[in-house]
C-alpha positions as CSV (number, residue, x, y, z in Angstrom):
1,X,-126.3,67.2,1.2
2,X,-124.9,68.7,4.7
3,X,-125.9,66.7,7.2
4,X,-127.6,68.5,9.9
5,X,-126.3,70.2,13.2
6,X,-127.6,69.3,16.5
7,X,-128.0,72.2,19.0
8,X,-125.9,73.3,21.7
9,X,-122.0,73.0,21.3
10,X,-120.6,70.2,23.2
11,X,-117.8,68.0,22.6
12,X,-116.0,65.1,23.9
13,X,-112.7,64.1,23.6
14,X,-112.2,60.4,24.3
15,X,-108.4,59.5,24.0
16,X,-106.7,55.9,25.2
17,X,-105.3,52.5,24.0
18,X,-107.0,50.1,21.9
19,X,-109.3,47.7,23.4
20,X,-110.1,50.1,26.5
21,X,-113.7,50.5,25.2
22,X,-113.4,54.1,23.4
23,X,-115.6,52.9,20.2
24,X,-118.8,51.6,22.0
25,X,-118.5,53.8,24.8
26,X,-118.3,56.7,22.2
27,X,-120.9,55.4,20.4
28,X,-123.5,54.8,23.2
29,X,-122.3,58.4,24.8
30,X,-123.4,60.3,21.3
31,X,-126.6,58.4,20.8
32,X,-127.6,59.3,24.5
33,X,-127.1,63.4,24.4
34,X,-127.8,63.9,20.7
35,X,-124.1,64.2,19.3
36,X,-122.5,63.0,16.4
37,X,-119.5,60.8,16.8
38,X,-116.7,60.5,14.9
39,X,-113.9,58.0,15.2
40,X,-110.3,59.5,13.9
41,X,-108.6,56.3,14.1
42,X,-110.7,55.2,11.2
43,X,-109.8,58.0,9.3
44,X,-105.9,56.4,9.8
45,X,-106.8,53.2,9.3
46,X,-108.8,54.3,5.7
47,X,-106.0,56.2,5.0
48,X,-103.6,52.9,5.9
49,X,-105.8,51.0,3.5
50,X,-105.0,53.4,0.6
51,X,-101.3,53.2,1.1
52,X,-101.5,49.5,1.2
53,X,-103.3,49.5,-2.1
54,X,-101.3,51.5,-3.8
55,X,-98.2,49.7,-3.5
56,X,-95.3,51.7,-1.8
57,X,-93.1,51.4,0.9
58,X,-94.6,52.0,4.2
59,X,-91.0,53.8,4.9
60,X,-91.7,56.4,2.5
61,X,-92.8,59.0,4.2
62,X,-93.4,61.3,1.3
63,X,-95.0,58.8,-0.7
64,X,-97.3,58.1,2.2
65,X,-98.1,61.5,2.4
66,X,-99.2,62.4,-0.9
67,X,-101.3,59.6,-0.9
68,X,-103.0,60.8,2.3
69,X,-103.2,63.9,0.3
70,X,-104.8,62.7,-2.7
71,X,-107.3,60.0,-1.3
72,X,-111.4,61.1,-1.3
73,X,-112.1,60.1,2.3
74,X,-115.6,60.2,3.6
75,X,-116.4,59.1,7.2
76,X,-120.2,59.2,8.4
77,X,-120.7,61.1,12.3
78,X,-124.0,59.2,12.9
79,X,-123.7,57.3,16.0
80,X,-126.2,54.3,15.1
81,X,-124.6,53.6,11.9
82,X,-121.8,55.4,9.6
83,X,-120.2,54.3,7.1
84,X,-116.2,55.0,5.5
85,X,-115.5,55.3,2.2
86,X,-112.2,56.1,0.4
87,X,-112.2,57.0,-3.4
88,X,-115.6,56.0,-3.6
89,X,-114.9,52.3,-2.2
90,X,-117.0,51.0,1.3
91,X,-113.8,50.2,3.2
92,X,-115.7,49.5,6.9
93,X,-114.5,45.8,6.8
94,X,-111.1,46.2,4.7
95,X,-110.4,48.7,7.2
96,X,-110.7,46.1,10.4
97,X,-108.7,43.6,8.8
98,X,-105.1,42.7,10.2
99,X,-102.9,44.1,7.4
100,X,-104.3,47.4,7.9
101,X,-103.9,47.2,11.5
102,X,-100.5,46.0,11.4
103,X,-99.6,48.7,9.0
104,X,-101.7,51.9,10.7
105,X,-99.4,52.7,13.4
106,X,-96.7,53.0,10.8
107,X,-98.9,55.1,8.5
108,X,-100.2,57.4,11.6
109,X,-96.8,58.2,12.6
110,X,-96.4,60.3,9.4
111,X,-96.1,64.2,10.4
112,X,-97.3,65.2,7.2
113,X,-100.7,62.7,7.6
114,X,-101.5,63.6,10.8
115,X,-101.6,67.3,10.4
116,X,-104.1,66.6,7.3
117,X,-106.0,64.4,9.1
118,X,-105.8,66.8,12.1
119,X,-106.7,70.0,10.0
120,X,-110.2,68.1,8.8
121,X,-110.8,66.5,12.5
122,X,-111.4,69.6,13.4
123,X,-113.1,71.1,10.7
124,X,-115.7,68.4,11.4
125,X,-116.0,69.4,15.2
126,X,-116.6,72.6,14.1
127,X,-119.2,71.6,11.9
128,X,-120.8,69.4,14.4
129,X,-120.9,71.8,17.3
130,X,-122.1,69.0,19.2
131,X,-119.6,65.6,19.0
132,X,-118.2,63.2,20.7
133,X,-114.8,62.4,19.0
134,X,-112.7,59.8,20.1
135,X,-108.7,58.7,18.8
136,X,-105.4,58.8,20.7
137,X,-104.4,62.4,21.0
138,X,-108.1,64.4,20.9
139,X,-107.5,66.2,24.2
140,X,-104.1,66.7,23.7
141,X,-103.7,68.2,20.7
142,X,-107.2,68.0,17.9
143,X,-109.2,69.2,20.2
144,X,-107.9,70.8,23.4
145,X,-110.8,73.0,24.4
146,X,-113.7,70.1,24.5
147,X,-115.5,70.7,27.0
148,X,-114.6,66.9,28.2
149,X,-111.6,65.2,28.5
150,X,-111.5,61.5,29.3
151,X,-109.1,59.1,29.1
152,X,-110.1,55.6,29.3
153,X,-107.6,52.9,30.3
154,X,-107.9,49.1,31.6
155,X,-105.7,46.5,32.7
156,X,-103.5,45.0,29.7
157,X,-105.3,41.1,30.0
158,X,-109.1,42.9,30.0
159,X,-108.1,44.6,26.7
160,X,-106.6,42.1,25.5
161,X,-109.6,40.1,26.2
162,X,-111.7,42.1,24.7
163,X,-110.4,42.5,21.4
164,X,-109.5,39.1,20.5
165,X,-113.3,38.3,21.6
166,X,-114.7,41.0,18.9
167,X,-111.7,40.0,16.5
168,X,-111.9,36.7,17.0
169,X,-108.3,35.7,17.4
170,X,-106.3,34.1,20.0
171,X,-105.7,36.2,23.2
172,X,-102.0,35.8,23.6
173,X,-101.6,36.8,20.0
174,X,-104.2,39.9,20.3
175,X,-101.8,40.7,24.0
176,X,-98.4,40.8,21.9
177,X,-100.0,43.1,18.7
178,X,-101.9,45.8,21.5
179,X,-98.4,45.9,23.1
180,X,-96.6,46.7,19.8
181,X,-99.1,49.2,18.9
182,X,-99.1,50.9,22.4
183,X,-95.3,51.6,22.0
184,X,-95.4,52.2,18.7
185,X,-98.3,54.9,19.5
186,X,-96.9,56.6,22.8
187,X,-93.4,56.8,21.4
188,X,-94.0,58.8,18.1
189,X,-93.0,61.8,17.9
190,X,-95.8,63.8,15.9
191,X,-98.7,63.4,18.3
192,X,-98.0,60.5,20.3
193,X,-100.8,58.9,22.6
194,X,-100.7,61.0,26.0
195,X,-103.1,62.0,28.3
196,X,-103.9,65.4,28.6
197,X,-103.0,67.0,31.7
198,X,-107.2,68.2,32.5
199,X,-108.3,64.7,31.3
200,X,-110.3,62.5,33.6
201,X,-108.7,58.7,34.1
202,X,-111.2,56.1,34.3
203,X,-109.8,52.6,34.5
204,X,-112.8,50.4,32.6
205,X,-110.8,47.1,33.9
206,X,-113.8,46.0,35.8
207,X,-116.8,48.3,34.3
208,X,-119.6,47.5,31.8
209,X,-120.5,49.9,29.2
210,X,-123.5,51.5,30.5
211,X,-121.6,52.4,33.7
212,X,-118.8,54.0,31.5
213,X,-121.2,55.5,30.0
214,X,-123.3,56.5,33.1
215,X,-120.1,58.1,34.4
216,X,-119.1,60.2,31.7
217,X,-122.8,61.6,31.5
218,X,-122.5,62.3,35.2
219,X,-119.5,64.2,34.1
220,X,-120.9,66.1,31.3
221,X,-124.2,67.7,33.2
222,X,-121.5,68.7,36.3
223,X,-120.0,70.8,33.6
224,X,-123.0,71.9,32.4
225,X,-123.1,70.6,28.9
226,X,-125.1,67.2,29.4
């Protein structure tokens, strides 16, 4: 069964490193004006998990690929609770874990996965009509028209803060992974995280989540699509 359409085309693009508050800002932001959400790095990450399960070098590039290709992946837009499957399997907490994190960057970097992954990003906008999507290159290349842009950044000890807190791991370790991921991220060459030039900055360093939140809503109704 479809799942239904919410009125009134609006969509979000929220781009920037991990640990800058994209997920739960994302989250609350589509619960608030009616919009699904969907979260594209999952759809690497559930991707990632496949590859690692099936065995083959991380290197191979066309291996990589056809598994990207072949793999049933299913990723819920409901903003109070949605769930990822991949062949059938429940891969929400597999999918967190720190093999597939160490691995994703590697797996995302593929030219021939991201323009699949791309291709049904956007089908699923379309879908939607009404989203709030949020990944590392949304404005700047899945989603160029939204009708927001935002690109959420914060200081490199408040992210790192803030993801070993949720992951539960020790800070300096969390500081050293985030760092390997940023490069590995902004320096690929298909799609790399980059802010789009009509994107709005906001530092979160110092910011709770309902102001985030409250400022991107202030945002949405001075374009008009609040």
């Amino acid at each position: 069964m479809e799942e239904s359409v919410p009125a009134g085309r609006c969509v979000v693009a929220v781009d920037g490193p991990s640990g800058s508050g994209k997920s739960t800002v994302s989250r609350r932001l589509a619960a608030g004006i009616g919009a699904r959400y969907l979260d594209t790095g999952a759809m690497y990450r559930a991707v990632t998990w496949s590859v690692l399960r099936s065995g083959i070098d991380l290197t191979d590039a066309e291996s990589v690929a056809k598994v990207a290709g072949e793999v049933d992946l299913r990723i819920g837009t409901d903003p109070h609770g949605y769930g990822v499957t991949a062949d059938g399997v429940g891969v929400d907490v597999e999918i967190r874990g720190p093999e597939v994190t160490g691995a994703v960057s590697a797996v995302a970097a593929v030219p021939a996965v991201r323009a699949l992954l791309v291709a049904r990003q956007r089908e699923m906008i379309a879908h939607a009509g009404r989203i709030v999507v949020e990944g590392r290159d949304i404005g700047s290349v899945v989603a160029p028209d939204a009708d927001l842009k935002v690109y959420l950044t914060a200081s490199a000890e408040a992210r790192a803060a803030r993801r070993s807190a949720e992951d539960a791991t020790e800070v300096a370790v969390t500081a050293a992974d985030l760092a390997r991921r940023d490069t590995l991220d902004s320096t690929r060459k298909a799609d790399p995280l980059a802010m789009a030039a009509d994107a709005v900055e906001l530092d979160t360093t110092g910011l709770g989540i309902d102001e985030v939140v409250a400022r991107l809503r202030e945002l949405l109704t001075e374009r008009g699509v609040a």
